[in-house]
N, C-alpha and C positions, 0 to 999 in steps of 0.2 A: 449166283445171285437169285435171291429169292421175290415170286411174281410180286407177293404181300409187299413187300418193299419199294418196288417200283412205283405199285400203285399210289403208297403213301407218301413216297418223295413225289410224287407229280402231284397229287391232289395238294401239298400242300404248296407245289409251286404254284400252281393255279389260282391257289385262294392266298397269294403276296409275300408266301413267306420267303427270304432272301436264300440263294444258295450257303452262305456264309454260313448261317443258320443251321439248314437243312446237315450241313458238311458236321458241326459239333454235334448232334443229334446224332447221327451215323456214326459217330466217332470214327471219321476218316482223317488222315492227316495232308492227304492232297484232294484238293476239289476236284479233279482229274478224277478220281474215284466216283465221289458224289457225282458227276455230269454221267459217271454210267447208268446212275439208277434215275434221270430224270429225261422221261419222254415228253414233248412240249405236241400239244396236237393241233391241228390245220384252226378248229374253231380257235383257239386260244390267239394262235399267229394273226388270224381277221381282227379280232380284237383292239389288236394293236392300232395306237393314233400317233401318225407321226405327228409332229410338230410342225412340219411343215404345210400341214392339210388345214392349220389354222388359217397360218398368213395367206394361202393360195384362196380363202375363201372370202 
């Protein structure tokens, strides 16, 4: 697997693009595939808003 690839499948999961997506781009036939080239990092995971952080508020 190539670094360039990695990079590119995470930067563009970072900036919204769907694995679905990412998977025909790569021309993979299993996402199983794709989820190898996409690393998610700690900042990205903070990010995240549950839904529940609404109503709790």
């Amino acid at each position: 697997m190539d670094f360039q690839s990695h990079c590119f499948a995470t930067h563009l999961l970072e900036q919204g693009t769907q694995t679905v997506i990412l998977q025909k781009m790569f021309g993979h036939k299993s996402i199983r595939t794709t989820a190898r080239y996409i690393h998610i990092s700690n900042d990205a995971i903070s990010k995240v808003v549950s839904p529940a952080d609404a109503v709790l508020q």
